[in-house]
N, CA, C and O atoms as a Tripos MOL2 file, in Angstrom:
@<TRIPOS>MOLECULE
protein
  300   299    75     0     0
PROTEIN
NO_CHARGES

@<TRIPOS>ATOM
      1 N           0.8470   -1.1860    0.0000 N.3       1 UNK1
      2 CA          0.0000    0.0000    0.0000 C.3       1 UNK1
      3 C           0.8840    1.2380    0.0000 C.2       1 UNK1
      4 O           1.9380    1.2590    0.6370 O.2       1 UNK1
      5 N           0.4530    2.2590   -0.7120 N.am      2 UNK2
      6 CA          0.7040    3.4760   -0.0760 C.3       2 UNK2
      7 C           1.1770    4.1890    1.2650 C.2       2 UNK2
      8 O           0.3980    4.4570    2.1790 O.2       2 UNK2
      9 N           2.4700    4.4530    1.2810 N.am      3 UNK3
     10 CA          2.9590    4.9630    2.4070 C.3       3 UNK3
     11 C           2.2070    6.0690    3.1120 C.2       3 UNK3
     12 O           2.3780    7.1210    2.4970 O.2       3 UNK3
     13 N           1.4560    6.2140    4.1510 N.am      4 UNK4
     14 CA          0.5600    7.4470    5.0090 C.3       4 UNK4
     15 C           1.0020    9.0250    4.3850 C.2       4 UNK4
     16 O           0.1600    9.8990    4.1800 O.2       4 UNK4
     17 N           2.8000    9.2380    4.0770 N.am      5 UNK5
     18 CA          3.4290   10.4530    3.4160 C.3       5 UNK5
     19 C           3.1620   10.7000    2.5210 C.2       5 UNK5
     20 O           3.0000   11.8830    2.2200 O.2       5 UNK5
     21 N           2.9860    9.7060    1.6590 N.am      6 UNK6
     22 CA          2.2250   10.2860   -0.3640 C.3       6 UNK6
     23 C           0.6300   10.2400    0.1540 C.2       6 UNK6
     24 O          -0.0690   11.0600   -0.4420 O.2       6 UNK6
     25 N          -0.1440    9.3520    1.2560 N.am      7 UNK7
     26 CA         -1.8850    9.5400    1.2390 C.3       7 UNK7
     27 C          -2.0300   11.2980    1.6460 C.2       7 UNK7
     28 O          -2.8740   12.0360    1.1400 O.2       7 UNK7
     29 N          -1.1420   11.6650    2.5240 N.am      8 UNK8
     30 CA         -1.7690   12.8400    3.2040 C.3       8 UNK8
     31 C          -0.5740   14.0570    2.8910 C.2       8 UNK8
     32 O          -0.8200   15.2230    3.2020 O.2       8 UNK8
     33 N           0.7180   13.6820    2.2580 N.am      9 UNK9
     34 CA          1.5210   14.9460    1.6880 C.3       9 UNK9
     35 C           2.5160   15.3300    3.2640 C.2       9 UNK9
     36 O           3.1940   16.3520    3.3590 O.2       9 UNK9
     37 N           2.4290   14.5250    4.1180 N.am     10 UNK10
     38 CA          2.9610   14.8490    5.3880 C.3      10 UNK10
     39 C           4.3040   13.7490    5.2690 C.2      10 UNK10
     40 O           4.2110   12.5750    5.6250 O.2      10 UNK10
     41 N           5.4080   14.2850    4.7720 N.am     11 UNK11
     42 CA          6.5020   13.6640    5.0500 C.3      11 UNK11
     43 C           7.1380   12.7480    6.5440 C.2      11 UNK11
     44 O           7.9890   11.8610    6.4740 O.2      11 UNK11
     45 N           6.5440   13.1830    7.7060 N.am     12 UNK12
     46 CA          6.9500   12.6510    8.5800 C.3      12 UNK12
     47 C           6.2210   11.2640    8.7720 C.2      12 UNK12
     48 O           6.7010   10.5230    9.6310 O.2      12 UNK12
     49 N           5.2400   10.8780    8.1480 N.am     13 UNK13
     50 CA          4.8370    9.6050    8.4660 C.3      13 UNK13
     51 C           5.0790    8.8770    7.3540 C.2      13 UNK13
     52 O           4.2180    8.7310    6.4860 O.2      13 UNK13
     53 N           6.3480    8.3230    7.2780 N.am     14 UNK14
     54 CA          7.4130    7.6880    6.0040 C.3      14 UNK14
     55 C           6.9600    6.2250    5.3890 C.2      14 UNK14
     56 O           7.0670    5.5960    4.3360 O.2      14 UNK14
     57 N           6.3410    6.0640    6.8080 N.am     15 UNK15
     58 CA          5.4920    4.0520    6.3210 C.3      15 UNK15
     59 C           4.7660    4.3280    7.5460 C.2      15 UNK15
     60 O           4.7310    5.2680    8.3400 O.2      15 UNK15
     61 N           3.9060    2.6170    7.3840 N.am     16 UNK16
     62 CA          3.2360    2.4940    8.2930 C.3      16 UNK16
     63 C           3.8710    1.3240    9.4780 C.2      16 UNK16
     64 O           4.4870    0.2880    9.2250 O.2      16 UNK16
     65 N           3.4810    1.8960   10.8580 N.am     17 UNK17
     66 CA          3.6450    0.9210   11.8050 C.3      17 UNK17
     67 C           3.2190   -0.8040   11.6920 C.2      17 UNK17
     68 O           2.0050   -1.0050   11.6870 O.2      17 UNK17
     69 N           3.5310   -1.2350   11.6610 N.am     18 UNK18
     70 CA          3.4760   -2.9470   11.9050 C.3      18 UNK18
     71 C           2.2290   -2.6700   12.3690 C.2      18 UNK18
     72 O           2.0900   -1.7790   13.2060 O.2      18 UNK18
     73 N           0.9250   -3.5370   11.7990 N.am     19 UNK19
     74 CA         -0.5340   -3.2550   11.9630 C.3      19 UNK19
     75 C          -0.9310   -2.1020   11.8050 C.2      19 UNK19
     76 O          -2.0650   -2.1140   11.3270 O.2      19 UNK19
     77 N          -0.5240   -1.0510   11.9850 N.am     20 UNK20
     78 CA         -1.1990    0.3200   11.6930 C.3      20 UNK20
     79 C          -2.1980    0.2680   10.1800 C.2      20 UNK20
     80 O          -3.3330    0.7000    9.9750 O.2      20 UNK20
     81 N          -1.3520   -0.3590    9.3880 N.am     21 UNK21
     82 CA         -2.8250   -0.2420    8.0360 C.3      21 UNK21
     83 C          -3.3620   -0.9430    8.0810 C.2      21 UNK21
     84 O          -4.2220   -0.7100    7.2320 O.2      21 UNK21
     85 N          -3.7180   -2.4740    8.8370 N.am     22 UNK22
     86 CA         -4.6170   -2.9610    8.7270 C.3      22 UNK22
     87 C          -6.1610   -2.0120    9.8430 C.2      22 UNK22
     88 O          -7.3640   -1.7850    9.7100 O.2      22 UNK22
     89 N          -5.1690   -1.7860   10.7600 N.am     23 UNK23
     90 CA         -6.5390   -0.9040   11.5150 C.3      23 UNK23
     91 C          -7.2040    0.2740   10.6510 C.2      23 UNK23
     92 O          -8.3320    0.7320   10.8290 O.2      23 UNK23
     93 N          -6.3220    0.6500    9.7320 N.am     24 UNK24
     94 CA         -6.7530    2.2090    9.4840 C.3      24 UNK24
     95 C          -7.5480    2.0410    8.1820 C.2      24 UNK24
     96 O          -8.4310    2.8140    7.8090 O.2      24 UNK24
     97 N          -7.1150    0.8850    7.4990 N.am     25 UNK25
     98 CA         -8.2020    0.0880    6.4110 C.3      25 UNK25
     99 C          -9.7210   -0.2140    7.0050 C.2      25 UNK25
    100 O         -10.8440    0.0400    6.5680 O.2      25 UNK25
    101 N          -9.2010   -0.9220    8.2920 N.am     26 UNK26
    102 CA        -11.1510   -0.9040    8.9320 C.3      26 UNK26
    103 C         -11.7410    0.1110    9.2180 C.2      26 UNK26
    104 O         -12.9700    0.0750    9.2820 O.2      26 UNK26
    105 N         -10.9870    1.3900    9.4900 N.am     27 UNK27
    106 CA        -11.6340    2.3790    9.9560 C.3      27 UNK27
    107 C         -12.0340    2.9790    8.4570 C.2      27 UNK27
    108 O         -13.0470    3.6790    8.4240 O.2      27 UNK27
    109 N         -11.3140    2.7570    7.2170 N.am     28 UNK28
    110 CA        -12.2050    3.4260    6.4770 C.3      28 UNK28
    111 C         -13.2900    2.5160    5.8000 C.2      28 UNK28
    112 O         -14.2630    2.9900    5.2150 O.2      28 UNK28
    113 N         -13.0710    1.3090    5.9140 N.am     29 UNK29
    114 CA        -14.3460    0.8400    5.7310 C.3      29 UNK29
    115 C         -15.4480    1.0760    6.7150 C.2      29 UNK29
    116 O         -16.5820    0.7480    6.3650 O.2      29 UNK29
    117 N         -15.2880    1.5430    7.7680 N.am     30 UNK30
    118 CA        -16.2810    2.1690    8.4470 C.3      30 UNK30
    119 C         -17.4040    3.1480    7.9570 C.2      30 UNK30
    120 O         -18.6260    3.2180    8.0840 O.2      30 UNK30
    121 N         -16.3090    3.9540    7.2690 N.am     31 UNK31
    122 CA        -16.9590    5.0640    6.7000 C.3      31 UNK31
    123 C         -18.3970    4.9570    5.5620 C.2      31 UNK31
    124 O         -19.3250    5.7370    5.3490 O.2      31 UNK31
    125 N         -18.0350    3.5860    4.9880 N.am     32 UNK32
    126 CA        -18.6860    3.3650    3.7360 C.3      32 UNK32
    127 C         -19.9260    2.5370    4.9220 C.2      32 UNK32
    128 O         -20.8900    1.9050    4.4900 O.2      32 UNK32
    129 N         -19.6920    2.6810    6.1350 N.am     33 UNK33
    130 CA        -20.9380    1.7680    6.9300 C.3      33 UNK33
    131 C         -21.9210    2.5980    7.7670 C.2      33 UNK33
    132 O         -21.6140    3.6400    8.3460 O.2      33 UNK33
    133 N         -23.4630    1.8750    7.7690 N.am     34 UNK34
    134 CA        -24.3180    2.7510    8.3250 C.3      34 UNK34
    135 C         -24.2230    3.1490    9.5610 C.2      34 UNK34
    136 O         -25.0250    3.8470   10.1820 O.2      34 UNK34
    137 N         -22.6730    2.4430   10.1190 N.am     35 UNK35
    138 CA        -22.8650    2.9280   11.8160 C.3      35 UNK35
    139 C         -22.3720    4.5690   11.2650 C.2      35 UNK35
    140 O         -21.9610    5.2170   10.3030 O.2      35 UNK35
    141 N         -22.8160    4.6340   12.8360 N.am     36 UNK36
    142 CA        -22.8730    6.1430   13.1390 C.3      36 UNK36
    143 C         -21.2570    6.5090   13.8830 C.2      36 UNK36
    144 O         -20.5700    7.4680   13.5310 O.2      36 UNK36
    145 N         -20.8690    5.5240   14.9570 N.am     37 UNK37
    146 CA        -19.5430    6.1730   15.5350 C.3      37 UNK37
    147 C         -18.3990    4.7940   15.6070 C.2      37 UNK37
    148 O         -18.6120    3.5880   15.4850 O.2      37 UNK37
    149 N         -17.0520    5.6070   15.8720 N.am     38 UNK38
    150 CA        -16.2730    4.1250   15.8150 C.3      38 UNK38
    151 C         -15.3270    4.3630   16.6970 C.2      38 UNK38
    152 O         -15.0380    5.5550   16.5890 O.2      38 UNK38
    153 N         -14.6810    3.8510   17.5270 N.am     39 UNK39
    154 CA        -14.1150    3.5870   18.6250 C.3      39 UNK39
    155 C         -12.8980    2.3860   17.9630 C.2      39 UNK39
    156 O         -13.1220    1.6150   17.0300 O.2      39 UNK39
    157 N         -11.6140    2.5030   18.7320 N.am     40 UNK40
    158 CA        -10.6890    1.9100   18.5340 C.3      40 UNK40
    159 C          -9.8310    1.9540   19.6980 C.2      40 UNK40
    160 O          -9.7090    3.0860   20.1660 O.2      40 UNK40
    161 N          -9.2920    1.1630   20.2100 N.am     41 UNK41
    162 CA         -8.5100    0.9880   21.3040 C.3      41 UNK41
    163 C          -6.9300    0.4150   20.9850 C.2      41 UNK41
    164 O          -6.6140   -0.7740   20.9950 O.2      41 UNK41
    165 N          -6.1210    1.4360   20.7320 N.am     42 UNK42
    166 CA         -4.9600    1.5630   20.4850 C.3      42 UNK42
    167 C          -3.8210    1.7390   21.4400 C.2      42 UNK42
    168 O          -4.0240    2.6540   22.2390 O.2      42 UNK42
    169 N          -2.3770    0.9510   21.6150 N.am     43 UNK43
    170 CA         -1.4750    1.1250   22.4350 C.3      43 UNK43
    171 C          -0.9250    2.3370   22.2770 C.2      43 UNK43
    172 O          -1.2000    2.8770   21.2060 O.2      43 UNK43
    173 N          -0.1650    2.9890   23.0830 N.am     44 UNK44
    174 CA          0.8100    3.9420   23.2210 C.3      44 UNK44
    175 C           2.3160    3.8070   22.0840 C.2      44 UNK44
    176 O           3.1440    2.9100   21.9280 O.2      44 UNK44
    177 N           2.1540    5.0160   21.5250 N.am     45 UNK45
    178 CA          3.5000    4.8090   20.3810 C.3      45 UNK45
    179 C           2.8010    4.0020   19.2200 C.2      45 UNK45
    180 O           3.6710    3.6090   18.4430 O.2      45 UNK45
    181 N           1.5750    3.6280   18.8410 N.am     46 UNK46
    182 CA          0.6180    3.0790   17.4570 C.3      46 UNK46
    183 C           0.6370    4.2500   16.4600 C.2      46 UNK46
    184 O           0.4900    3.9700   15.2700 O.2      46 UNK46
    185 N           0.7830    5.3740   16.7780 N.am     47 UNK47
    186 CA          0.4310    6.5360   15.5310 C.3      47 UNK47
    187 C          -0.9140    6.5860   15.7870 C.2      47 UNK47
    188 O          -1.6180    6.1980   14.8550 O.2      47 UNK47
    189 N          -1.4190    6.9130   16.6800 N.am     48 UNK48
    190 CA         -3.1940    7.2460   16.9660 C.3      48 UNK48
    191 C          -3.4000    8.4440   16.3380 C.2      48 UNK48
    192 O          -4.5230    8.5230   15.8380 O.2      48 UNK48
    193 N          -2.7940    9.2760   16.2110 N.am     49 UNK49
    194 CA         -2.5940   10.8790   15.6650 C.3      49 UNK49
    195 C          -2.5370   10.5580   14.6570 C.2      49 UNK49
    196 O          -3.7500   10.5670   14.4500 O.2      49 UNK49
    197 N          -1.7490    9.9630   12.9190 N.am     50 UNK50
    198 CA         -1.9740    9.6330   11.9100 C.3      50 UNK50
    199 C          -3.0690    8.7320   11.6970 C.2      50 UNK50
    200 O          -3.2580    8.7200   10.4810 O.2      50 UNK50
    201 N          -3.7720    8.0770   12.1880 N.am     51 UNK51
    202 CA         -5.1080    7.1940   11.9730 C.3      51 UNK51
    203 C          -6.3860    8.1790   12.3120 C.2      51 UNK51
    204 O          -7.5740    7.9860   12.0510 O.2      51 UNK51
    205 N          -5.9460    8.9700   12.7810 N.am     52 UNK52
    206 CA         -7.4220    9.7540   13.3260 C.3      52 UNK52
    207 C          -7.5040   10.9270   12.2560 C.2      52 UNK52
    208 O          -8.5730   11.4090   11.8810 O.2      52 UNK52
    209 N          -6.0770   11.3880   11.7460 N.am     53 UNK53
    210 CA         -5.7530   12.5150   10.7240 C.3      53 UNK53
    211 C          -6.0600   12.2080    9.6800 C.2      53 UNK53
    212 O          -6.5130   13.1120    8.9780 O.2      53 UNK53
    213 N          -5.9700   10.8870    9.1120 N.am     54 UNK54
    214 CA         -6.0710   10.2460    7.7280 C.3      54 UNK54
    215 C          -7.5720    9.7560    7.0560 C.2      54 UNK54
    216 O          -7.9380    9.6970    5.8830 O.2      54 UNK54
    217 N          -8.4780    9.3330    8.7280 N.am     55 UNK55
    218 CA         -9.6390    9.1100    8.7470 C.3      55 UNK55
    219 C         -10.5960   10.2940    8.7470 C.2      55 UNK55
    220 O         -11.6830   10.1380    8.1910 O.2      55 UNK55
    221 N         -10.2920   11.5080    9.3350 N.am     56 UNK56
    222 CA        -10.9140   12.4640    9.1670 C.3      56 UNK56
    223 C         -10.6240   12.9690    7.7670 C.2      56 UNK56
    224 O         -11.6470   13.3090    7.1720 O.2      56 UNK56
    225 N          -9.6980   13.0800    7.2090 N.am     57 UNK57
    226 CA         -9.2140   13.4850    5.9690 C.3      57 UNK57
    227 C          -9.9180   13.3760    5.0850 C.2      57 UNK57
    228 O         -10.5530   14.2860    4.5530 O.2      57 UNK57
    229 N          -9.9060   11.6190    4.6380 N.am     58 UNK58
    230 CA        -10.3490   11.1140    4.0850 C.3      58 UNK58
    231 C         -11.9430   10.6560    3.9260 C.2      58 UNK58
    232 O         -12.4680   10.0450    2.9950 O.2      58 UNK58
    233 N         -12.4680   11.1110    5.0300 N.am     59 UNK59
    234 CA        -13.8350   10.5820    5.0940 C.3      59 UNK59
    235 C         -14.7120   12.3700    5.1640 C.2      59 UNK59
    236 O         -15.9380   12.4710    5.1240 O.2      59 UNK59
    237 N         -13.7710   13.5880    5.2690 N.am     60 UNK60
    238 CA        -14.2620   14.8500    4.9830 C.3      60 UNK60
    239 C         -15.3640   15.1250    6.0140 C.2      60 UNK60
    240 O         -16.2830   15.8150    5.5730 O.2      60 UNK60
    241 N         -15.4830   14.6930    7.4260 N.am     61 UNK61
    242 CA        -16.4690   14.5580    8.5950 C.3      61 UNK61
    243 C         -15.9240   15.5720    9.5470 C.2      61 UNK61
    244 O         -14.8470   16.0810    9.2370 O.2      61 UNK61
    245 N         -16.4570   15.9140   10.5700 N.am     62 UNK62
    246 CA        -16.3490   16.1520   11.6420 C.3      62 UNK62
    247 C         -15.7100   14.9700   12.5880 C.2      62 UNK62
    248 O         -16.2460   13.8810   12.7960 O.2      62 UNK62
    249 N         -14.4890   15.4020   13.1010 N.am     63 UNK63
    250 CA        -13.6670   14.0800   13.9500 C.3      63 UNK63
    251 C         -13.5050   14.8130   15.4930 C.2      63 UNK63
    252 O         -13.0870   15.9470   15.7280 O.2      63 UNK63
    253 N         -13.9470   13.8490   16.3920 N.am     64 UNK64
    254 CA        -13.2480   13.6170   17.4710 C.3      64 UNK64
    255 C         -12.2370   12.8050   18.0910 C.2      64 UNK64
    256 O         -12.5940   11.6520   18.3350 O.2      64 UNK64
    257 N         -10.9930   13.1420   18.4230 N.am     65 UNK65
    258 CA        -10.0460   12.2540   18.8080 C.3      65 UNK65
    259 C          -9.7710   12.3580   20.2960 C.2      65 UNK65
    260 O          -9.1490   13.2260   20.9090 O.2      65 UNK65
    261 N         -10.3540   11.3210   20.7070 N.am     66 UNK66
    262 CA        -10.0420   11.2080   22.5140 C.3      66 UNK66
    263 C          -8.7650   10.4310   22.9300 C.2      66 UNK66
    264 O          -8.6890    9.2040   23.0010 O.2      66 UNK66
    265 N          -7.8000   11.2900   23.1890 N.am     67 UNK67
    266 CA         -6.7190   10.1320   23.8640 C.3      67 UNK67
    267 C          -7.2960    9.7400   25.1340 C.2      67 UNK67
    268 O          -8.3410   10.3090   25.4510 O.2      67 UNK67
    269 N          -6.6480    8.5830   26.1830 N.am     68 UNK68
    270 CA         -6.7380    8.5190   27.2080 C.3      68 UNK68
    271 C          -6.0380    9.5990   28.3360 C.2      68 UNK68
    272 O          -4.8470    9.8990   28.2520 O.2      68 UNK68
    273 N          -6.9200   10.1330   29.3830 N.am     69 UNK69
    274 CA         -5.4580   11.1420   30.1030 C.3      69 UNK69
    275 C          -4.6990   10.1430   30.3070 C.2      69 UNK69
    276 O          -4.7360    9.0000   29.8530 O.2      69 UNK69
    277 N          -3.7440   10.8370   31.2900 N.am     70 UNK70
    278 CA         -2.6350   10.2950   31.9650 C.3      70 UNK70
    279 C          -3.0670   10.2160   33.3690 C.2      70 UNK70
    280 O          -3.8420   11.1040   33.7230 O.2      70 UNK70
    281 N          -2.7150    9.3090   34.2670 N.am     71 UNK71
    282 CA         -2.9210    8.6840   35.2320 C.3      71 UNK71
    283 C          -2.8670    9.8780   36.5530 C.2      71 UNK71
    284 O          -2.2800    9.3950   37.5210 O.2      71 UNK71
    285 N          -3.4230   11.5330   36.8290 N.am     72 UNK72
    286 CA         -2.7610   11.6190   37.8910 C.3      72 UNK72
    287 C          -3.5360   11.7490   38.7770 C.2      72 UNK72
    288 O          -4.0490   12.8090   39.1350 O.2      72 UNK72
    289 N          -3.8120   10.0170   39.5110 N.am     73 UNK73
    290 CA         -4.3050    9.9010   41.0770 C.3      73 UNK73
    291 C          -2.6530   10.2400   42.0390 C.2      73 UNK73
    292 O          -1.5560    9.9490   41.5620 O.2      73 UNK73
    293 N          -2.7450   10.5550   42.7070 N.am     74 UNK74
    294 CA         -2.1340   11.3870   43.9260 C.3      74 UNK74
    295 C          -1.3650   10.1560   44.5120 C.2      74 UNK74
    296 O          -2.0930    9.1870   44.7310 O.2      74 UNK74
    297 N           0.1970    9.9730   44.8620 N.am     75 UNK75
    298 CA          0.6100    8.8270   45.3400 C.3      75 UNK75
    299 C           0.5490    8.7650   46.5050 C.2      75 UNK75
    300 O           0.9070    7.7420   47.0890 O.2      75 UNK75
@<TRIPOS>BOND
     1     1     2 1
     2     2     3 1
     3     3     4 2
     4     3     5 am
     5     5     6 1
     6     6     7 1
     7     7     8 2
     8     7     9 am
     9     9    10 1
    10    10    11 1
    11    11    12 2
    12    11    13 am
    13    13    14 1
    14    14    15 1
    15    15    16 2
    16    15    17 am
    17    17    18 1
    18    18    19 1
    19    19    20 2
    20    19    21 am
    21    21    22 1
    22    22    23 1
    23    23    24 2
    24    23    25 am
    25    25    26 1
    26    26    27 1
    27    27    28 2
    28    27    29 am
    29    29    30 1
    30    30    31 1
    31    31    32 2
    32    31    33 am
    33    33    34 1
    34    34    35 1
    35    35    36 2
    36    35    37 am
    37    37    38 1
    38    38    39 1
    39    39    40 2
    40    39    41 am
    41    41    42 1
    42    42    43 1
    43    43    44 2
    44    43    45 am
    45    45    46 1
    46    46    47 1
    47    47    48 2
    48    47    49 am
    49    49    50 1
    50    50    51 1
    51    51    52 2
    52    51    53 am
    53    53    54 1
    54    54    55 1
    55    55    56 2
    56    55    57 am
    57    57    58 1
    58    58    59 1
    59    59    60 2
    60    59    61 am
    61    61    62 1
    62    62    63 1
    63    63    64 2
    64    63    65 am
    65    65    66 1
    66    66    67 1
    67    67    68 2
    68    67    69 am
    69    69    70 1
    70    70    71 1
    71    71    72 2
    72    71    73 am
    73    73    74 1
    74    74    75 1
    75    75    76 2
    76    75    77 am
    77    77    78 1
    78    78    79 1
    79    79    80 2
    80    79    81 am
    81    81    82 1
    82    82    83 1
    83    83    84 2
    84    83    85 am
    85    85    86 1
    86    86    87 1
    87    87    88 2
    88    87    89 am
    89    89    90 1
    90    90    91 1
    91    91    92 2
    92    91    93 am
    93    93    94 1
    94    94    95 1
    95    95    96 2
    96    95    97 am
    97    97    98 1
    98    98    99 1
    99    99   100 2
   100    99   101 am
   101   101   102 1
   102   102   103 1
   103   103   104 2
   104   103   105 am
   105   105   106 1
   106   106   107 1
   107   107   108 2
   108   107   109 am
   109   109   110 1
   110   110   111 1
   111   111   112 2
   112   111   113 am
   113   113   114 1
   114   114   115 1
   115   115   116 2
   116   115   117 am
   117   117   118 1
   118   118   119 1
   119   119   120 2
   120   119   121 am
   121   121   122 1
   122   122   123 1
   123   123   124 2
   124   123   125 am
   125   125   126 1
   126   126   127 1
   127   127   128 2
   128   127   129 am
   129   129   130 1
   130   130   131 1
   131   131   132 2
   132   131   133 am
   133   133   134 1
   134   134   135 1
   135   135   136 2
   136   135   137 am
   137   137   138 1
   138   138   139 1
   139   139   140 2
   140   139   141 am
   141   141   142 1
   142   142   143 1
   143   143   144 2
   144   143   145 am
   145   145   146 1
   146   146   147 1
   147   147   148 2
   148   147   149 am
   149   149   150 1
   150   150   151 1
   151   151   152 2
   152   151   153 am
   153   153   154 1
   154   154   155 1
   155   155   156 2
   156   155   157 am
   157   157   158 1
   158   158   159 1
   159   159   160 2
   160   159   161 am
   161   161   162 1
   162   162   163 1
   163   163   164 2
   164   163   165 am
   165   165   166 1
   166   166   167 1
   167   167   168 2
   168   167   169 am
   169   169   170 1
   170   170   171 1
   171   171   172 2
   172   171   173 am
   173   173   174 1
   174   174   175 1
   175   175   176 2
   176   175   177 am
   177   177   178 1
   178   178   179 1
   179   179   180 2
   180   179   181 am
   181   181   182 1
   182   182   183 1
   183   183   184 2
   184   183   185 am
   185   185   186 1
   186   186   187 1
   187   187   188 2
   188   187   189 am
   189   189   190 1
   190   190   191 1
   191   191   192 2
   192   191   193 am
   193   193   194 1
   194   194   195 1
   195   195   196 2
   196   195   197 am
   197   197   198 1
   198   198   199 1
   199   199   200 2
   200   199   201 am
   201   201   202 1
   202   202   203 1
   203   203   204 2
   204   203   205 am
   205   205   206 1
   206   206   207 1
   207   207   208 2
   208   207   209 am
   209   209   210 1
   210   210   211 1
   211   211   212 2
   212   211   213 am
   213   213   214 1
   214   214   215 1
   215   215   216 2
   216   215   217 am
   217   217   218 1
   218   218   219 1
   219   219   220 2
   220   219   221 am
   221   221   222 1
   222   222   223 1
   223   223   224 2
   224   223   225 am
   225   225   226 1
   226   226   227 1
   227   227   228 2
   228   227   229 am
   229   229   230 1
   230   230   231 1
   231   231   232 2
   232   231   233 am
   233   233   234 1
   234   234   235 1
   235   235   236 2
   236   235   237 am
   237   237   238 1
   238   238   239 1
   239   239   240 2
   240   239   241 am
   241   241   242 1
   242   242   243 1
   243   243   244 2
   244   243   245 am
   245   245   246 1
   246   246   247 1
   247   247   248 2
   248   247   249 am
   249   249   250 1
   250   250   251 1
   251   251   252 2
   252   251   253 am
   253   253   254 1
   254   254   255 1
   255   255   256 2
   256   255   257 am
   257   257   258 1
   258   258   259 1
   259   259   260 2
   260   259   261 am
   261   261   262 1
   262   262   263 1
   263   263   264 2
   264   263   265 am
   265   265   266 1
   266   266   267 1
   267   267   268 2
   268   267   269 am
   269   269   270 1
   270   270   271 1
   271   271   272 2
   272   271   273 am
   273   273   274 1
   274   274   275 1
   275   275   276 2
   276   275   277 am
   277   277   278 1
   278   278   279 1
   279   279   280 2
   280   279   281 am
   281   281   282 1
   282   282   283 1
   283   283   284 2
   284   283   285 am
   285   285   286 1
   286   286   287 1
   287   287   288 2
   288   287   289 am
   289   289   290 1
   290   290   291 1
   291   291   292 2
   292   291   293 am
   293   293   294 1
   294   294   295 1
   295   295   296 2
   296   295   297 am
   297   297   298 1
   298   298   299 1
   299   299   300 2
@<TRIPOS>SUBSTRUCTURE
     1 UNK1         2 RESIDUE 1 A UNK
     2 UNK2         6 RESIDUE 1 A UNK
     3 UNK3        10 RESIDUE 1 A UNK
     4 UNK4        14 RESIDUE 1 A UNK
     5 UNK5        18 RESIDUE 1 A UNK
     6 UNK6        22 RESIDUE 1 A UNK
     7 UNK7        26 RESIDUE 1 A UNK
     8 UNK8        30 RESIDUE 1 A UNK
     9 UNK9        34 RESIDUE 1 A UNK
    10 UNK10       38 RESIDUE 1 A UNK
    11 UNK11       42 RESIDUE 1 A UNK
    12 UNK12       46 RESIDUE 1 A UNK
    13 UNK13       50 RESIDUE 1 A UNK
    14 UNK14       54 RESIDUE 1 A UNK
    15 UNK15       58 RESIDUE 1 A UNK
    16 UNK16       62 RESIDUE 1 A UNK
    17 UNK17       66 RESIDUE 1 A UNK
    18 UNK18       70 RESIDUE 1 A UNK
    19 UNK19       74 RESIDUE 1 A UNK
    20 UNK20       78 RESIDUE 1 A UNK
    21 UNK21       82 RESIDUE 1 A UNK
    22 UNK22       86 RESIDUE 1 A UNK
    23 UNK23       90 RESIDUE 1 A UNK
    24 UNK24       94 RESIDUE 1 A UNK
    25 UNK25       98 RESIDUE 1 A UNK
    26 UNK26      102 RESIDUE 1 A UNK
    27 UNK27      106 RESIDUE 1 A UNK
    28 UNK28      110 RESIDUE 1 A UNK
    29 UNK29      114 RESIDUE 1 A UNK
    30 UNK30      118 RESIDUE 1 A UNK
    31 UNK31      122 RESIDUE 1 A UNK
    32 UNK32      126 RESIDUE 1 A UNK
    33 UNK33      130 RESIDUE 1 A UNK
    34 UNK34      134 RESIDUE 1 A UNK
    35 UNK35      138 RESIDUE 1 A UNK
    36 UNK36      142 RESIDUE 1 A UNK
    37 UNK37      146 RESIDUE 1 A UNK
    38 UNK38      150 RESIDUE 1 A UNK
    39 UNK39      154 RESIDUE 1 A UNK
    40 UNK40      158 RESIDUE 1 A UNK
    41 UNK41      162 RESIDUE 1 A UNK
    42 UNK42      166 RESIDUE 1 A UNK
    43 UNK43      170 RESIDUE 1 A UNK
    44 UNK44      174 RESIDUE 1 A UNK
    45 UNK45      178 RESIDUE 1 A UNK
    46 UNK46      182 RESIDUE 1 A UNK
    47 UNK47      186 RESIDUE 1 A UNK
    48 UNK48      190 RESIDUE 1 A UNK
    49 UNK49      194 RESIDUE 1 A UNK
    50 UNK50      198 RESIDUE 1 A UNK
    51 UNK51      202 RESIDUE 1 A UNK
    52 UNK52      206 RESIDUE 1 A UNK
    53 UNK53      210 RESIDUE 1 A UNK
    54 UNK54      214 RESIDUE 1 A UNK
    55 UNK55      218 RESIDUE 1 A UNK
    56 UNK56      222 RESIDUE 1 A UNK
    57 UNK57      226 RESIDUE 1 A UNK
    58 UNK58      230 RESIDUE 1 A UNK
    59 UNK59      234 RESIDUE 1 A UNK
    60 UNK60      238 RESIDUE 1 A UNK
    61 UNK61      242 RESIDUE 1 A UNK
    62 UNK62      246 RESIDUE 1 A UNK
    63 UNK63      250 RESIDUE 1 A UNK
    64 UNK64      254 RESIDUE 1 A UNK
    65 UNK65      258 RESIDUE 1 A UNK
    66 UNK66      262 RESIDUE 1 A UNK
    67 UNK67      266 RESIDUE 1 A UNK
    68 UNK68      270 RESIDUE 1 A UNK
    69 UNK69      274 RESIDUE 1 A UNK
    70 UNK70      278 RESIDUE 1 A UNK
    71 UNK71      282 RESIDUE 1 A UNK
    72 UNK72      286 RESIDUE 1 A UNK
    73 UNK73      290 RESIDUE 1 A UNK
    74 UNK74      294 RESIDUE 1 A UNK
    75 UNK75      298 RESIDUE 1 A UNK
């Protein structure tokens, strides 16, 4: 496939992560589906920021991207 840098003109994302296009392939088949919202649960260091950039891009929607916070309960 197409490297994420020629889909979106953003040189810094040079290839894709090991699984990263298979997730970002379902998410645009999402698009072509009657659901309404899509949720994905991604590790830390996946490129969540290029999958959410590429999907909004490409699908020309209104996007929300929720990271998880960061943990700060009080030690």
């Amino acid at each position: 496939m197409i490297p994420p840098s020629q889909l979106i003109g953003v040189e810094k994302f040079s290839s894709w992560y090991p699984g990263q296009q298979e997730i970002w392939e379902e998410m645009m088949s999402f698009l072509n589906s009657p659901r309404q919202f899509l949720a994905a649960s991604i590790p830390t260091g996946f490129g969540k920021s290029l999958l959410g950039m590429m999907t909004s891009w490409f699908a020309n929607r209104r996007t929300v991207y929720l990271p998880a916070p960061k943990d700060y309960r009080a030690s």
